[in-house]
Predicted model as a PDB file, atoms N, CA, C, CB and O in Angstrom, pLDDT in the B-factor column:
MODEL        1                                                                  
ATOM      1  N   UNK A   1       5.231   1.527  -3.469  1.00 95.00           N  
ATOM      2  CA  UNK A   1       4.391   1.463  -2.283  1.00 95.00           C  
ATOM      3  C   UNK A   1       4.918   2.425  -1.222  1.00 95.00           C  
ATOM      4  CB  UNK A   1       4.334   0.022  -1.731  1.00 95.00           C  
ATOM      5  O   UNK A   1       6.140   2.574  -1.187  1.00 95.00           O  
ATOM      6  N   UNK A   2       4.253   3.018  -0.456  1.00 96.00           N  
ATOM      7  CA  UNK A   2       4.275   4.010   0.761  1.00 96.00           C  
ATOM      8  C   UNK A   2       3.739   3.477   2.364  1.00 96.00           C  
ATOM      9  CB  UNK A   2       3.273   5.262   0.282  1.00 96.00           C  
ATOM     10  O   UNK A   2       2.878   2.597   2.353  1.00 96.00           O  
ATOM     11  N   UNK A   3       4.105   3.861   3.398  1.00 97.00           N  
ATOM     12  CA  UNK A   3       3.252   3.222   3.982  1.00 97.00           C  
ATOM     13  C   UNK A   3       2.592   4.888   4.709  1.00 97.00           C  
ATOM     14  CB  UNK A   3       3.963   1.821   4.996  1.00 97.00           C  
ATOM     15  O   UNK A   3       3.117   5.972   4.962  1.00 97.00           O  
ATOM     16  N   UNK A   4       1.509   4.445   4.807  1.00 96.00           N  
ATOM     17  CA  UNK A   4       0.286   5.535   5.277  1.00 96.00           C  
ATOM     18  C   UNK A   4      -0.153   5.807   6.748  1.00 96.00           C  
ATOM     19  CB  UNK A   4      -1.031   5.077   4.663  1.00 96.00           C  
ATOM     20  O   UNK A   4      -0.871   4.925   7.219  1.00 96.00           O  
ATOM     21  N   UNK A   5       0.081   6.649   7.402  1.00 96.00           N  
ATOM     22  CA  UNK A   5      -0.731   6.787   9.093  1.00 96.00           C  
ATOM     23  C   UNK A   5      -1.824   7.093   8.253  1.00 96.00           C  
ATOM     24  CB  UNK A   5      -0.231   8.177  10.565  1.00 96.00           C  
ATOM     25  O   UNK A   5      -2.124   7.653   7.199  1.00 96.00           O  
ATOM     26  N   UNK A   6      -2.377   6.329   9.417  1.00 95.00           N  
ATOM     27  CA  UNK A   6      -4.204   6.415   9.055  1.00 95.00           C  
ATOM     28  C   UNK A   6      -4.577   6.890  10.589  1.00 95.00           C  
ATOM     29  CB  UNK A   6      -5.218   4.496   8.506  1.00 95.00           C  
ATOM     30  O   UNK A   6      -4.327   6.026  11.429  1.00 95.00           O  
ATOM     31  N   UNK A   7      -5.235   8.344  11.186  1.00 95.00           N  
ATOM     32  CA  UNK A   7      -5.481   8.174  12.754  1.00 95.00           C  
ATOM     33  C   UNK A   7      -6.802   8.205  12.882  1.00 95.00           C  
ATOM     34  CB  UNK A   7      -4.865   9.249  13.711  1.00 95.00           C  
ATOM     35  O   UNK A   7      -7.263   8.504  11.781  1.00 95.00           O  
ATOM     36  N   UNK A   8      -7.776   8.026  13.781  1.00 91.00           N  
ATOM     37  CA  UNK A   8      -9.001   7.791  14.264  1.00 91.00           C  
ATOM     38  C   UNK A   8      -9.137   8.054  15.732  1.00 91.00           C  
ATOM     39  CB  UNK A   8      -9.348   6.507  13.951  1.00 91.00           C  
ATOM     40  O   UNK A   8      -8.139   8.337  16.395  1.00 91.00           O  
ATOM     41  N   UNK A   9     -10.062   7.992  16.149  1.00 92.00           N  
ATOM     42  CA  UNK A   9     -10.758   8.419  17.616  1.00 92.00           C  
ATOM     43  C   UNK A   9     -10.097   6.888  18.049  1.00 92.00           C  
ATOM     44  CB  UNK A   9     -12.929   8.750  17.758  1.00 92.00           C  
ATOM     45  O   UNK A   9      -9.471   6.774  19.103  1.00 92.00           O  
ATOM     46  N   UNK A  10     -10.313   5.688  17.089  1.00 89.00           N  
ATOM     47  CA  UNK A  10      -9.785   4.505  17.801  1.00 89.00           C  
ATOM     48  C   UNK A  10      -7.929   4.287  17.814  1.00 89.00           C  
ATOM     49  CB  UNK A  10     -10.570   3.185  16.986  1.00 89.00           C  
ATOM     50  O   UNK A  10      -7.277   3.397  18.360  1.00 89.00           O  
ATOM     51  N   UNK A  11      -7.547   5.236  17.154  1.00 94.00           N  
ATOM     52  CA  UNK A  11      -5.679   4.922  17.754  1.00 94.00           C  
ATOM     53  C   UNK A  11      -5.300   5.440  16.311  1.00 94.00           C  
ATOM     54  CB  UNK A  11      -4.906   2.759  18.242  1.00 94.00           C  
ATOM     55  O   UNK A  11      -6.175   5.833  15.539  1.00 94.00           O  
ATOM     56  N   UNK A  12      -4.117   5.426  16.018  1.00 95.00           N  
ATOM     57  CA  UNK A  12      -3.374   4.786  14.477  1.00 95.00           C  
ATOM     58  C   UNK A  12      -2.648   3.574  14.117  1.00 95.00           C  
ATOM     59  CB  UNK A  12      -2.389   5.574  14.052  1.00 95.00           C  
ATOM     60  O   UNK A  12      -1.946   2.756  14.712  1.00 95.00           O  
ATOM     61  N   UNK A  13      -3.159   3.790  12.677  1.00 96.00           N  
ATOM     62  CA  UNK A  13      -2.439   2.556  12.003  1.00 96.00           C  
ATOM     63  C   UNK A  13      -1.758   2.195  10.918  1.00 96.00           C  
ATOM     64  CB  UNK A  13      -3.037   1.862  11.869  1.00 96.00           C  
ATOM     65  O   UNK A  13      -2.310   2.490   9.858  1.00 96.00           O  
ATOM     66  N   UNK A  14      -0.808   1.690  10.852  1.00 97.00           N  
ATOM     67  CA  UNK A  14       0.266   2.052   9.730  1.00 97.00           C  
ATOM     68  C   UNK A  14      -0.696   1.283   8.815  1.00 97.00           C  
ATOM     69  CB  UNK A  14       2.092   1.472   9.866  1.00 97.00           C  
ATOM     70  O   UNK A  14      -1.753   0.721   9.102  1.00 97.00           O  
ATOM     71  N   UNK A  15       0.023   1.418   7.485  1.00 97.00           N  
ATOM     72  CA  UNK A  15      -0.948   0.390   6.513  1.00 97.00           C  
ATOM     73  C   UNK A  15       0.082   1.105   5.214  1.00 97.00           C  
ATOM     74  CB  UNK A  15      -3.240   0.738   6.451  1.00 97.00           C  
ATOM     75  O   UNK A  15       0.352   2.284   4.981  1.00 97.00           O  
ATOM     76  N   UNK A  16       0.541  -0.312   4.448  1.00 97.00           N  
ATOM     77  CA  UNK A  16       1.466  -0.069   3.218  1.00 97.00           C  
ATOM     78  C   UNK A  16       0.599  -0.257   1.969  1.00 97.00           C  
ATOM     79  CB  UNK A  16       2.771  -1.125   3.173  1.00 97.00           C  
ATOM     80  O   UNK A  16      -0.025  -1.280   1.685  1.00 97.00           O  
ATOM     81  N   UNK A  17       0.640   0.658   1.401  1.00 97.00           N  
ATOM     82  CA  UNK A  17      -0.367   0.544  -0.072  1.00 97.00           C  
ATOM     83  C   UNK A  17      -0.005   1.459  -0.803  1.00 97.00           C  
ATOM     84  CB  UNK A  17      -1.969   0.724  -0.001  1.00 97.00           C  
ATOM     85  O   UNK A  17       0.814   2.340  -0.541  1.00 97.00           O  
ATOM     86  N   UNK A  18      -0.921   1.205  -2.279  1.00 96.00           N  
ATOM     87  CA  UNK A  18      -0.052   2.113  -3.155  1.00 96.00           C  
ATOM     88  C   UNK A  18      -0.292   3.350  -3.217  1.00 96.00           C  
ATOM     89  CB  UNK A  18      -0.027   1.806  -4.371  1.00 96.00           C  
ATOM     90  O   UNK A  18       0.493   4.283  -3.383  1.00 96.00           O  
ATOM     91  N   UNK A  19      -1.931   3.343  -3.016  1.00 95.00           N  
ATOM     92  CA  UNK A  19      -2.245   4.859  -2.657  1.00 95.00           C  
ATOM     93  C   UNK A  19      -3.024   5.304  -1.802  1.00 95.00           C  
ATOM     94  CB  UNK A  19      -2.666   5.486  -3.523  1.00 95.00           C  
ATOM     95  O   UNK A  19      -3.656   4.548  -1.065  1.00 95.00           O  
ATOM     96  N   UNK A  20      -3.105   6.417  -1.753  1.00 94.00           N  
ATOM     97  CA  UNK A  20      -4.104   6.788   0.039  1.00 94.00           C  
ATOM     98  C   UNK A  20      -4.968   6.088  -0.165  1.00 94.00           C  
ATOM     99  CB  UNK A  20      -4.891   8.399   0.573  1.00 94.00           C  
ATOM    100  O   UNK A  20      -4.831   5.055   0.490  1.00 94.00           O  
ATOM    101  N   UNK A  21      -6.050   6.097  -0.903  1.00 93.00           N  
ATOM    102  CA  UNK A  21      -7.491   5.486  -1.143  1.00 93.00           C  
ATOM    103  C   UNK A  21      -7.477   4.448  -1.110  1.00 93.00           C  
ATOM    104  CB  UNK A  21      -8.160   5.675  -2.174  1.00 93.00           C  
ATOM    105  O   UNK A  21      -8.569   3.989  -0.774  1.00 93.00           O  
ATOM    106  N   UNK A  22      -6.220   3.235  -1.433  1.00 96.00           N  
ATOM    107  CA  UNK A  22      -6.067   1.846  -1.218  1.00 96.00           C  
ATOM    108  C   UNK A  22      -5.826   1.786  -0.090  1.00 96.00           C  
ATOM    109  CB  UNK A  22      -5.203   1.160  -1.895  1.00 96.00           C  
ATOM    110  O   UNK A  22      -6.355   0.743   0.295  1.00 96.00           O  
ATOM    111  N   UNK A  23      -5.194   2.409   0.972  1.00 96.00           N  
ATOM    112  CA  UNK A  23      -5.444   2.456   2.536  1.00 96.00           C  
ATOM    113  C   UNK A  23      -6.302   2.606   2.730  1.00 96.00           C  
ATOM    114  CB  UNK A  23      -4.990   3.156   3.317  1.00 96.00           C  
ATOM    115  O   UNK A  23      -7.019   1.633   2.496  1.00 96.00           O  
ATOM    116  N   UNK A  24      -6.811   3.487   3.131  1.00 94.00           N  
ATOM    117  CA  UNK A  24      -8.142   4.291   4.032  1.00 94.00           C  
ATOM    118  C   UNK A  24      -9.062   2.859   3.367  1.00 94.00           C  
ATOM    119  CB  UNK A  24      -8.842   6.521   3.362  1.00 94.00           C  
ATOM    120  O   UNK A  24      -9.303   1.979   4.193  1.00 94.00           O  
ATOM    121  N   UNK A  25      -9.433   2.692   2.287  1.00 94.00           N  
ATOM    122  CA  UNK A  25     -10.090   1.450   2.000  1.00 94.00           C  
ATOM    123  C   UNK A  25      -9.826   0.122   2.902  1.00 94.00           C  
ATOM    124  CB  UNK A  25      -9.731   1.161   0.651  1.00 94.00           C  
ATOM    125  O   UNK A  25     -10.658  -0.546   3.515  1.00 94.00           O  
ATOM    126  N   UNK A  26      -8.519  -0.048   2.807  1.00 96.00           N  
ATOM    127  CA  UNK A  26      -7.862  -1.375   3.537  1.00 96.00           C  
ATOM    128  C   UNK A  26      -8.906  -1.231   5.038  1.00 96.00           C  
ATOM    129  CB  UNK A  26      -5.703  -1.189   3.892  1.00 96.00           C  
ATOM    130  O   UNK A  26      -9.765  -2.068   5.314  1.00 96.00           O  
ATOM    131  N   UNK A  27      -8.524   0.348   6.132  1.00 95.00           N  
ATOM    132  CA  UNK A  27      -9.364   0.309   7.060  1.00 95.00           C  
ATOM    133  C   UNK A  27     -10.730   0.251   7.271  1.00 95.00           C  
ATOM    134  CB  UNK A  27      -9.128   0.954   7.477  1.00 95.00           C  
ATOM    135  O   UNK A  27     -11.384  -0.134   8.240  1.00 95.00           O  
ATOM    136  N   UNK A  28     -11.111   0.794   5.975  1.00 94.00           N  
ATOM    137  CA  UNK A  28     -12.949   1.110   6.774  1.00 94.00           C  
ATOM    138  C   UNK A  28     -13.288  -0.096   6.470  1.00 94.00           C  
ATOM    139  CB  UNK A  28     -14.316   2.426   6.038  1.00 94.00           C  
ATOM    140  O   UNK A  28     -13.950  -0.524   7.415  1.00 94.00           O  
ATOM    141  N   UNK A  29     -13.185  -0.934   5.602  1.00 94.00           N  
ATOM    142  CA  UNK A  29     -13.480  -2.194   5.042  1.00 94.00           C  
ATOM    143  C   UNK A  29     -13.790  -3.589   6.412  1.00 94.00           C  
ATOM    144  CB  UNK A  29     -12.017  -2.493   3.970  1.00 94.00           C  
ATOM    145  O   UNK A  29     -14.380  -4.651   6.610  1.00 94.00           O  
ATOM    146  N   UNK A  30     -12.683  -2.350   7.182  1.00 93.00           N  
ATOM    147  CA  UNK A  30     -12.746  -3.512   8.464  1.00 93.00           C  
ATOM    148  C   UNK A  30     -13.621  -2.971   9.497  1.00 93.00           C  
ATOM    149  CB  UNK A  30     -11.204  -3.847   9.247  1.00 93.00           C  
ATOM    150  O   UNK A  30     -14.148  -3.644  10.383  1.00 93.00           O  
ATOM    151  N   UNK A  31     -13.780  -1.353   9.282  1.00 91.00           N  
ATOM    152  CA  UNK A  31     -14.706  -1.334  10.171  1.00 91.00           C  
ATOM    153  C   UNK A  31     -15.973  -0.929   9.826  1.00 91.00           C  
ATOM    154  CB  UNK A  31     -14.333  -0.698  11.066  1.00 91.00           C  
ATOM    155  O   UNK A  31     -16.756  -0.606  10.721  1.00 91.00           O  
ATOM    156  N   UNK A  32     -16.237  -0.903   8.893  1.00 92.00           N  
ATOM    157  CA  UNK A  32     -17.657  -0.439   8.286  1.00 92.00           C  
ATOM    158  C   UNK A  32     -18.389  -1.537   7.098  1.00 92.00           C  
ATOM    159  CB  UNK A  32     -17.359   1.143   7.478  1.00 92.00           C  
ATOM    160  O   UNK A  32     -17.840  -2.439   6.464  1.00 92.00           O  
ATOM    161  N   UNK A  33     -19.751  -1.103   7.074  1.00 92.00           N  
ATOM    162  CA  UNK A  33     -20.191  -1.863   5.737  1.00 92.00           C  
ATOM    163  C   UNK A  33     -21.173  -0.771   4.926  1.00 92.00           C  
ATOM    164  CB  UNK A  33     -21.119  -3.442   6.132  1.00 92.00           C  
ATOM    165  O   UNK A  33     -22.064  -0.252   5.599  1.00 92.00           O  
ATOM    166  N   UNK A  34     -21.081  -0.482   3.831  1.00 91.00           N  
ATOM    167  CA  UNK A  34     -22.008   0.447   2.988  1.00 91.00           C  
ATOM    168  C   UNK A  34     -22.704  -0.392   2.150  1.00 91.00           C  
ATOM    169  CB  UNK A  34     -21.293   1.539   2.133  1.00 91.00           C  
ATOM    170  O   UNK A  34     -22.182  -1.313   1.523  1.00 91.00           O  
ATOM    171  N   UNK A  35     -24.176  -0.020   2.117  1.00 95.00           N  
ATOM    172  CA  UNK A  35     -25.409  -0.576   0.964  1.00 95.00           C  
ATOM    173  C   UNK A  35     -26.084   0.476   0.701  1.00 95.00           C  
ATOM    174  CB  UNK A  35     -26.537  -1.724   1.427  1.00 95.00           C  
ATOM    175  O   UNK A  35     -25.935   1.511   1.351  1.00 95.00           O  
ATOM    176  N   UNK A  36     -26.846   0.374  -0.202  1.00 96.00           N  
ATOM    177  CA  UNK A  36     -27.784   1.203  -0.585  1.00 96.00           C  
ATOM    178  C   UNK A  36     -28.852   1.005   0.847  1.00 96.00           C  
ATOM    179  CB  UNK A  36     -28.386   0.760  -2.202  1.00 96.00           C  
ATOM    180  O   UNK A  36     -29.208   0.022   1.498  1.00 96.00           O  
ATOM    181  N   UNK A  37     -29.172   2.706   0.944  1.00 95.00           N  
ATOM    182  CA  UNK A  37     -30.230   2.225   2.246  1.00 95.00           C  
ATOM    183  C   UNK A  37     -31.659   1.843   1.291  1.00 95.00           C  
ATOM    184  CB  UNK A  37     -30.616   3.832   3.667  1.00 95.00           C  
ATOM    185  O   UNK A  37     -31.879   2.245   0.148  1.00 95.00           O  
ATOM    186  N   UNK A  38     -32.375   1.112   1.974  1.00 96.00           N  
ATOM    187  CA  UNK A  38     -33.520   0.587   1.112  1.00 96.00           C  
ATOM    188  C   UNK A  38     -34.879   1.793   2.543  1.00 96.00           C  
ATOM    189  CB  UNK A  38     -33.605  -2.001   1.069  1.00 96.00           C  
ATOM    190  O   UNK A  38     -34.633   2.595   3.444  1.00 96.00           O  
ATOM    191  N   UNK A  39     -36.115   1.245   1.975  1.00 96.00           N  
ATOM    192  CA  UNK A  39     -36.958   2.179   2.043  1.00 96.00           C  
ATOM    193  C   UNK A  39     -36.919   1.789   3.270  1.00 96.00           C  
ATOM    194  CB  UNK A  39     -38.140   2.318   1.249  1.00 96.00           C  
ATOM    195  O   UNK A  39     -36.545   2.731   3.969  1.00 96.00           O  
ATOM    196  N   UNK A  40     -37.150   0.737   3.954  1.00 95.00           N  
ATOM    197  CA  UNK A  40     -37.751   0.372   5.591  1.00 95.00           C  
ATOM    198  C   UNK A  40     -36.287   1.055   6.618  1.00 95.00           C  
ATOM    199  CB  UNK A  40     -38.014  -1.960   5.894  1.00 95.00           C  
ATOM    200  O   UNK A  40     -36.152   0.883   7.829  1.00 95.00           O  
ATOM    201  N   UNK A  41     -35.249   1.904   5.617  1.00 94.00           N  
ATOM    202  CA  UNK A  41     -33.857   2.049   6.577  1.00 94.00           C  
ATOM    203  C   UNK A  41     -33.791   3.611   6.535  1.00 94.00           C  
ATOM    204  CB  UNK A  41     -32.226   1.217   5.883  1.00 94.00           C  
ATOM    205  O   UNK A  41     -33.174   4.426   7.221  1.00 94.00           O  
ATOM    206  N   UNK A  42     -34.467   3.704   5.705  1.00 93.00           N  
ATOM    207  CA  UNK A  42     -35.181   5.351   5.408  1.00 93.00           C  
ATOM    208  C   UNK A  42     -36.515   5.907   6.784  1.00 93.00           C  
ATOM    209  CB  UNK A  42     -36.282   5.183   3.447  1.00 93.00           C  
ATOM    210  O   UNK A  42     -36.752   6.829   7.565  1.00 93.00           O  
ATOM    211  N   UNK A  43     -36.926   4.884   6.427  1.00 91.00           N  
ATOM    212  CA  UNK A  43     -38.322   5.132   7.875  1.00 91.00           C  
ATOM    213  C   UNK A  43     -37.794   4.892   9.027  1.00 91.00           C  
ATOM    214  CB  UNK A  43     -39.769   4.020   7.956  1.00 91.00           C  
ATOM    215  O   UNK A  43     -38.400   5.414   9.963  1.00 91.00           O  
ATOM    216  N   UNK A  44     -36.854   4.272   9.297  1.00 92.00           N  
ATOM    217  CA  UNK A  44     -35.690   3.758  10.388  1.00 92.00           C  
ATOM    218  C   UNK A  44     -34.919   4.588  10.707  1.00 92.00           C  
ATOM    219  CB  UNK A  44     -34.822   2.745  10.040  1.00 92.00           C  
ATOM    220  O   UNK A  44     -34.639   4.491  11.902  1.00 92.00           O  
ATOM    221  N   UNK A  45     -34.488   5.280  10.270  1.00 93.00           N  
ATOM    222  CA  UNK A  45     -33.454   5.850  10.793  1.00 93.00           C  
ATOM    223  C   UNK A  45     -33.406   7.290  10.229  1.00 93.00           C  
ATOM    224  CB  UNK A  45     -32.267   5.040  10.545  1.00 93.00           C  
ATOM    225  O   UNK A  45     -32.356   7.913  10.392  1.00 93.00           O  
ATOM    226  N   UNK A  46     -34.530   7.937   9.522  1.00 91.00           N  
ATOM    227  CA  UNK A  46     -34.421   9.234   9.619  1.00 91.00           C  
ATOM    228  C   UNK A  46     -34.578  10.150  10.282  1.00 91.00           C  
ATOM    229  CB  UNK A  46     -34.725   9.526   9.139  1.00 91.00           C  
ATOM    230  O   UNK A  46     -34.076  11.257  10.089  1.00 91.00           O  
ATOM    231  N   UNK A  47     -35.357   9.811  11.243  1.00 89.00           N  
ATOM    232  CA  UNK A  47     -35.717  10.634  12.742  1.00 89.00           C  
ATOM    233  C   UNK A  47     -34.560  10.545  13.258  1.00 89.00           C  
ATOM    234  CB  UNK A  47     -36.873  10.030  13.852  1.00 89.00           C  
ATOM    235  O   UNK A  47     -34.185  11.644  13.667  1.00 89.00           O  
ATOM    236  N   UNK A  48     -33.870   9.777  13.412  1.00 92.00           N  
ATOM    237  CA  UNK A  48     -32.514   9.154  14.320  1.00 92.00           C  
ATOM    238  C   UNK A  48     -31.167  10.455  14.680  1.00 92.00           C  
ATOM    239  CB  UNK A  48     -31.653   7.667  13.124  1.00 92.00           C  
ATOM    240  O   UNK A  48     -30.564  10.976  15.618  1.00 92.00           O  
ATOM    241  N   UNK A  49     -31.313  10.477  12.603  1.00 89.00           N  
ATOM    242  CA  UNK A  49     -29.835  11.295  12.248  1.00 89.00           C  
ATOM    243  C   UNK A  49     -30.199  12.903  12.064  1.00 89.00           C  
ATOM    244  CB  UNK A  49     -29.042  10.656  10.588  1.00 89.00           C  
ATOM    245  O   UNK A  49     -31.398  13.143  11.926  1.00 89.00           O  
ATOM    246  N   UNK A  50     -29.368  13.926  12.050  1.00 82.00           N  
ATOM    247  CA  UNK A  50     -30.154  15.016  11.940  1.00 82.00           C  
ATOM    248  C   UNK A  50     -29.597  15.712  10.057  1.00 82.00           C  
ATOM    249  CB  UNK A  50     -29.751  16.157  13.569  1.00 82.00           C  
ATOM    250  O   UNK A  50     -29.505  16.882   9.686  1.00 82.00           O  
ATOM    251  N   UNK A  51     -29.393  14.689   9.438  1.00 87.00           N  
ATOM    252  CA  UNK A  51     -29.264  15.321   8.104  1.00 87.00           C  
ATOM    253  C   UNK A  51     -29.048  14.085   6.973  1.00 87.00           C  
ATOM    254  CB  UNK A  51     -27.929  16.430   8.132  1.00 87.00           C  
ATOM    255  O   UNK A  51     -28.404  13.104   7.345  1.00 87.00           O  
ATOM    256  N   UNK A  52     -29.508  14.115   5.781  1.00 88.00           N  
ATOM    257  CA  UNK A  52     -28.513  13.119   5.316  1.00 88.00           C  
ATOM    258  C   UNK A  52     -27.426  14.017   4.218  1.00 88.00           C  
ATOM    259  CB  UNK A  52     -29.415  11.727   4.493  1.00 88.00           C  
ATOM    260  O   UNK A  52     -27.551  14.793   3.270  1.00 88.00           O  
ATOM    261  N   UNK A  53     -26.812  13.665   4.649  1.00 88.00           N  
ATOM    262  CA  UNK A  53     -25.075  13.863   4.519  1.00 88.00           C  
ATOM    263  C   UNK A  53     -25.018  13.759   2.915  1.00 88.00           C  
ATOM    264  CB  UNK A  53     -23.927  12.413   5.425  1.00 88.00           C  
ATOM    265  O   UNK A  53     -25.549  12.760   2.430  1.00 88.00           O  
ATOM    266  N   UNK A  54     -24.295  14.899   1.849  1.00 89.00           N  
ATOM    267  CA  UNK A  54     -23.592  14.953   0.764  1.00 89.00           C  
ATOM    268  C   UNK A  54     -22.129  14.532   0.833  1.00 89.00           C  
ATOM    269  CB  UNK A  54     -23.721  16.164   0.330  1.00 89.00           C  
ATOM    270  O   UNK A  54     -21.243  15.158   1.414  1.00 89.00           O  
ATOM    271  N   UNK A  55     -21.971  13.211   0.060  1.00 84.00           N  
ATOM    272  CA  UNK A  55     -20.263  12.889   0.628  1.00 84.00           C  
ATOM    273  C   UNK A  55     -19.852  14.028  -0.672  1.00 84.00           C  
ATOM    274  CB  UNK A  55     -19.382  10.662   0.443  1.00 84.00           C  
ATOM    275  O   UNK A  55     -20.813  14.245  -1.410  1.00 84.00           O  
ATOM    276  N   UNK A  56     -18.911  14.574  -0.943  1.00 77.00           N  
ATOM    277  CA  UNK A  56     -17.381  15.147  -1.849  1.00 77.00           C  
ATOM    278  C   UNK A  56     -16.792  14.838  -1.991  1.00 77.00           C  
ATOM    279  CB  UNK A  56     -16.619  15.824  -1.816  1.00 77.00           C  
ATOM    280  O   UNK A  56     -17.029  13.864  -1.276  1.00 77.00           O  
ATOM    281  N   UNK A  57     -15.539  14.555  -2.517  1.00 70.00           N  
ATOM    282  CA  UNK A  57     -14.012  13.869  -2.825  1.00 70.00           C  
ATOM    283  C   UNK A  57     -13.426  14.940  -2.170  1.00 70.00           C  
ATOM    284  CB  UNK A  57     -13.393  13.588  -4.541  1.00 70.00           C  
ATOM    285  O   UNK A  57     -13.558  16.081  -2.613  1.00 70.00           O  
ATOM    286  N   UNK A  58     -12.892  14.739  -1.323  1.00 66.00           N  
ATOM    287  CA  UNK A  58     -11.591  15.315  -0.222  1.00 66.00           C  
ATOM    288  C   UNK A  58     -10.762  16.250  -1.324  1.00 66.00           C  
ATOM    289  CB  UNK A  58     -10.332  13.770   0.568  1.00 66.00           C  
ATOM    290  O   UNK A  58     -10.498  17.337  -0.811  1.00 66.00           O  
ATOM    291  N   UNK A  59     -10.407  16.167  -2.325  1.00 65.00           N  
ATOM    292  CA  UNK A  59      -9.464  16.905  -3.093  1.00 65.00           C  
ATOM    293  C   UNK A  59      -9.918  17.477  -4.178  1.00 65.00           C  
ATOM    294  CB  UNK A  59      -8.472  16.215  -3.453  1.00 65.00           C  
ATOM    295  O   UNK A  59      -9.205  17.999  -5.035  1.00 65.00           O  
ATOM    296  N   UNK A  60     -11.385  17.393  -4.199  1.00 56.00           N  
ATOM    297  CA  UNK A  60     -11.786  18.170  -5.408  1.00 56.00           C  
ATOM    298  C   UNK A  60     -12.897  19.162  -4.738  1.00 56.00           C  
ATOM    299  CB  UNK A  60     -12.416  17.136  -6.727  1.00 56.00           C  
ATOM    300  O   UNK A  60     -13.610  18.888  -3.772  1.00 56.00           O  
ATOM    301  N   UNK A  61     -12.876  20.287  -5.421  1.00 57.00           N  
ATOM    302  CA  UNK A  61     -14.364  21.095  -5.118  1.00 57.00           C  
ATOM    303  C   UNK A  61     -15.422  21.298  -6.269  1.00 57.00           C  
ATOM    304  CB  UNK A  61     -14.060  22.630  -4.646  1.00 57.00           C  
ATOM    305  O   UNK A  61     -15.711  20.604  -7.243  1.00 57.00           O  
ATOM    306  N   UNK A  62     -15.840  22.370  -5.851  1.00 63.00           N  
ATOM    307  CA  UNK A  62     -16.908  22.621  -7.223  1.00 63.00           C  
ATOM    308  C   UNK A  62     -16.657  23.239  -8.056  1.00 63.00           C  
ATOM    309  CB  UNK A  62     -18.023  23.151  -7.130  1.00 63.00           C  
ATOM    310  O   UNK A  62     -16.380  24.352  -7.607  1.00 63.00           O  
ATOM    311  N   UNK A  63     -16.537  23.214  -9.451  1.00 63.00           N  
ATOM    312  CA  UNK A  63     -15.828  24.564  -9.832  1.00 63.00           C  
ATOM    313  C   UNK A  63     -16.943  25.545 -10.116  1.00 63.00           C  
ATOM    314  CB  UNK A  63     -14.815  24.436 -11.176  1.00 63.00           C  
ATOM    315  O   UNK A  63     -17.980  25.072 -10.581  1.00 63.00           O  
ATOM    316  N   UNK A  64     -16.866  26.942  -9.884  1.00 71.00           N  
ATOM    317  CA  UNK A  64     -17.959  27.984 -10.519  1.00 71.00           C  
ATOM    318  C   UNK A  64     -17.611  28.081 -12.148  1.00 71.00           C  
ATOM    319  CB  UNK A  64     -17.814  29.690  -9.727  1.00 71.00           C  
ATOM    320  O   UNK A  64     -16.482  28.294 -12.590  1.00 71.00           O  
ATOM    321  N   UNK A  65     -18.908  27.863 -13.014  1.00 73.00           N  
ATOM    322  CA  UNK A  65     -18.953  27.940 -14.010  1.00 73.00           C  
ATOM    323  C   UNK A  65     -19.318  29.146 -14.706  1.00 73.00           C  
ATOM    324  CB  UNK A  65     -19.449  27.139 -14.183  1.00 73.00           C  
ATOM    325  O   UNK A  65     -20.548  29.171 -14.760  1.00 73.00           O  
ATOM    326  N   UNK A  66     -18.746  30.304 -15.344  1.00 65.00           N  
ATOM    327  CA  UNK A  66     -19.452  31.437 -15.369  1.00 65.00           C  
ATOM    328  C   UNK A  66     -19.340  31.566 -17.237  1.00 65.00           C  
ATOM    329  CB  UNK A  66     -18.681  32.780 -14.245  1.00 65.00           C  
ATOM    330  O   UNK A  66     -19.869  32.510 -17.823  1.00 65.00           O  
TER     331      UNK A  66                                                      
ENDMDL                                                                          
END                                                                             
């Protein structure tokens, strides 16, 4: 086990886990909730945001295939 700074606009926070992703999990868990958006959250909130967002894995890219 390691322990991890995690920082944010709201402060930092230590957090002991085994790996980054079991941290950063430990936090958002507390501050967030993810679902599938359903259709009435689509008509809701697409005017709202100005894109919807492609997440990536932080440590991987794309590879060019030639």
């Amino acid at each position: 086990m390691r322990i991890y700074l995690i920082a944010s606009n709201r402060g930092v926070r230590l957090v002991r886990a085994n790996t980054r992703t079991q941290a950063l999990n430990h936090v958002a868990s507390q501050e967030f909730t993810v679902r599938v958006a359903t259709q009435d959250d689509l008509v809701k909130y697409l005017s709202e945001v100005s894109a919807v967002e492609t997440a990536t894995p932080p440590d991987q890219g794309k590879l060019d295939l030639v």
